[in-house]
N, C-alpha and C positions, 0 to 999 in steps of 0.2 A: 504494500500500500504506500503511495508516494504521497506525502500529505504537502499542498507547499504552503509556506509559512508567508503571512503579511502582515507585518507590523506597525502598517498607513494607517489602520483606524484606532489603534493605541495612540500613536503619535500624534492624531489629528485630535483625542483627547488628552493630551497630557499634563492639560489646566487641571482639571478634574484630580490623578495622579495626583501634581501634586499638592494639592488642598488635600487631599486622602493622608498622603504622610505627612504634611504640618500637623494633622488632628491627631494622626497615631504618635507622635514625639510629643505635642500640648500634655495626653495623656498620660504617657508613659513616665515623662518628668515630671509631673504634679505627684504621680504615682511612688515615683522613687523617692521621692521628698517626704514624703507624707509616709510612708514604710518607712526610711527610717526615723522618723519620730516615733512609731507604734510600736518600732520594733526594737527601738532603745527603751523604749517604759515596760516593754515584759520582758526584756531581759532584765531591767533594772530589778524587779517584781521575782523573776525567779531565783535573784542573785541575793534578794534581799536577807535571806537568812528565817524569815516568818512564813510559816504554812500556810497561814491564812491569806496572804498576800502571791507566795508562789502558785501552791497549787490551783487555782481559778487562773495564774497567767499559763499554766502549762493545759489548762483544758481547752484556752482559747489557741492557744499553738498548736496542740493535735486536731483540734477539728479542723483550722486553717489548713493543715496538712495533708490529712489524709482524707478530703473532699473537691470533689470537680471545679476546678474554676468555674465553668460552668455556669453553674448550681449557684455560686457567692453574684455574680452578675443577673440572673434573674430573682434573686432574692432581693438584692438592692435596689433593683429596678421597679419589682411587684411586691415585695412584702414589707420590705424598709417603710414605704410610704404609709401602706395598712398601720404600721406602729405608730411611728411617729406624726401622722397627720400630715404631711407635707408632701407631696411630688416632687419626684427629681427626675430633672432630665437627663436622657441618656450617659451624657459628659457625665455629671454628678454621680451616676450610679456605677459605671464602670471605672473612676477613680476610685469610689468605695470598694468595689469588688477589688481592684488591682492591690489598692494599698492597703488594706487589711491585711489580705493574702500573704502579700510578698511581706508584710509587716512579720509576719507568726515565723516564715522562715529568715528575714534578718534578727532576729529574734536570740534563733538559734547561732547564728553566724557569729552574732558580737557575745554572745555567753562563752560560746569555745573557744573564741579569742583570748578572752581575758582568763579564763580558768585553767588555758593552758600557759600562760606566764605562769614560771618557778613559783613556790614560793619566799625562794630563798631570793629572789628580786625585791621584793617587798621589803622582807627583813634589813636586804642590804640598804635597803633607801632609806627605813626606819634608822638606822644605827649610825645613818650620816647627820640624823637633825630632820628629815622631812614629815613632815605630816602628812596623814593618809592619804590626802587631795593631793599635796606636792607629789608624793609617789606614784599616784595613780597617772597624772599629769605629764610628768616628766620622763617615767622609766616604765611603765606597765604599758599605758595606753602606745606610746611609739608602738613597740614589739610588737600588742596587740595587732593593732592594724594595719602593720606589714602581713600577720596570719590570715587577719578576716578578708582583707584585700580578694583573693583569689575566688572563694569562695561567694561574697559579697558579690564579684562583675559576673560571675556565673548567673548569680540569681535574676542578678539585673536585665541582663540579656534574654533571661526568659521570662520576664517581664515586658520586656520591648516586643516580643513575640506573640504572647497571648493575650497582647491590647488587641489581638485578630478579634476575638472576640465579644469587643463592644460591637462589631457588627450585627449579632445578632440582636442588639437594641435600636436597633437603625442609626449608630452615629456614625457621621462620615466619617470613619478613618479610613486607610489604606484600602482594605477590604472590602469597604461598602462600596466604596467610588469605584472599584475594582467590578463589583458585582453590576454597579450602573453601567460602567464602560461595556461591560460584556453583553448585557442587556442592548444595547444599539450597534453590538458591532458583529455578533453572535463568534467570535473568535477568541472562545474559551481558555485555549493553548497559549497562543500570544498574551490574552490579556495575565493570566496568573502567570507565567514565565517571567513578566516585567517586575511583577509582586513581590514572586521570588528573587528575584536578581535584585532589588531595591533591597529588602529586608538583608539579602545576604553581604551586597554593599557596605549598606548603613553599620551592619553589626561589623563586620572587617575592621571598617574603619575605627568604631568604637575598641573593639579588640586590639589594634598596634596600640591604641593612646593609651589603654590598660596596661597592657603588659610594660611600656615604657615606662608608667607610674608606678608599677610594680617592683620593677627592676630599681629606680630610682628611691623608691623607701626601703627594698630590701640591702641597700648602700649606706642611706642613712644610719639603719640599726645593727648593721652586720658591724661585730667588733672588729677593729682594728687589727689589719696583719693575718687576716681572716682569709 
């Protein structure tokens, strides 16, 4: 079967495109902002030392987890509102979906950071004069987030991925305008190849700037002569 391939009626929409990925990055970045605040308060929460305090953060982390995105996206969309009284538009709902989510597992990202610092880092900071804040500050946290680094741009980038999914709330991003396109152009193949090759782009590019940062703080914290 010889299929031939035309890429005129993608290109002739390509306004569309890219309004599709400004909405899929508006979201994704509100998303990642917003996860790690949620997912610096349940770690703070699980870290705390009080049962009453962790274990309610660890229930919100395992349901986060071991549930469909999905699922958190038309929850937000249809049942959020039922609760609280108010309507959200699509935007609104799929930022909740995204940043919860990926909240529950930064969560876990910046816990294994910090708990796998020694403890004998601590001790050493204590026995020069610093208080707990200075140590945390100065000699845990670096270290840490050389760790959570790796692990952190993982999540993120699957995050930038399953903003596919506000589609199914009808907000433009990537996808939907992707679904419109296809809709007036009936060239299925073409139109998601472009998707994929954007998404695969976009993450590339994000990927060198990672590993660069990564590279560059694991310089910072690597001892000397190392």
């Amino acid at each position: 079967m010889n299929y031939e391939w035309d890429f005129s009626g993608v290109w002739a929409h390509r306004d569309m495109l890219a309004a599709g990925f400004v909405g899929t990055m508006k979201i994704a970045a509100v998303a990642i902002a917003l996860g790690i605040v949620f997912g610096a308060v349940l770690a703070a929460l699980r870290l705390s030392g009080r049962a009453w305090l962790a274990r309610p953060a660890l229930w919100v982390i395992e349901f986060y987890r071991n549930t469909p995105p999905l699922v958190h996206f038309f929850w937000a969309f249809f049942a959020l509102p039922v609760l609280i009284g108010v309507s959200l538009d699509p935007y609104a709902a799929a930022v909740i979906a995204l940043s919860t989510q990926s909240g529950a597992f930064y969560a876990e990202v910046f816990r294994g950071g910090l708990v796998s610092i020694e403890r004998g880092q601590w001790e050493a900071a204590r026995a020069i004069g610093m208080l707990p804040a200075q140590a945390l500050r100065r000699v845990v946290l670096p270290q840490a987030v050389a760790r959570m680094l790796p692990p952190f741009i993982e999540r993120s980038f699957e995050l930038v991925k399953t903003t596919a999914l506000a589609s199914t709330l009808a907000y433009s991003d990537l996808l939907y305008q992707a679904m419109q396109v296809n809709s007036m152009t009936f060239r299925p193949l073409e139109v998601y190849t472009v998707v994929a090759a954007i998404f695969f782009l976009t993450l590339l590019v994000l990927s060198i700037g990672a590993r660069a940062l990564e590279h560059r703080l694991g310089a910072h914290t690597r001892p000397q002569g190392a």
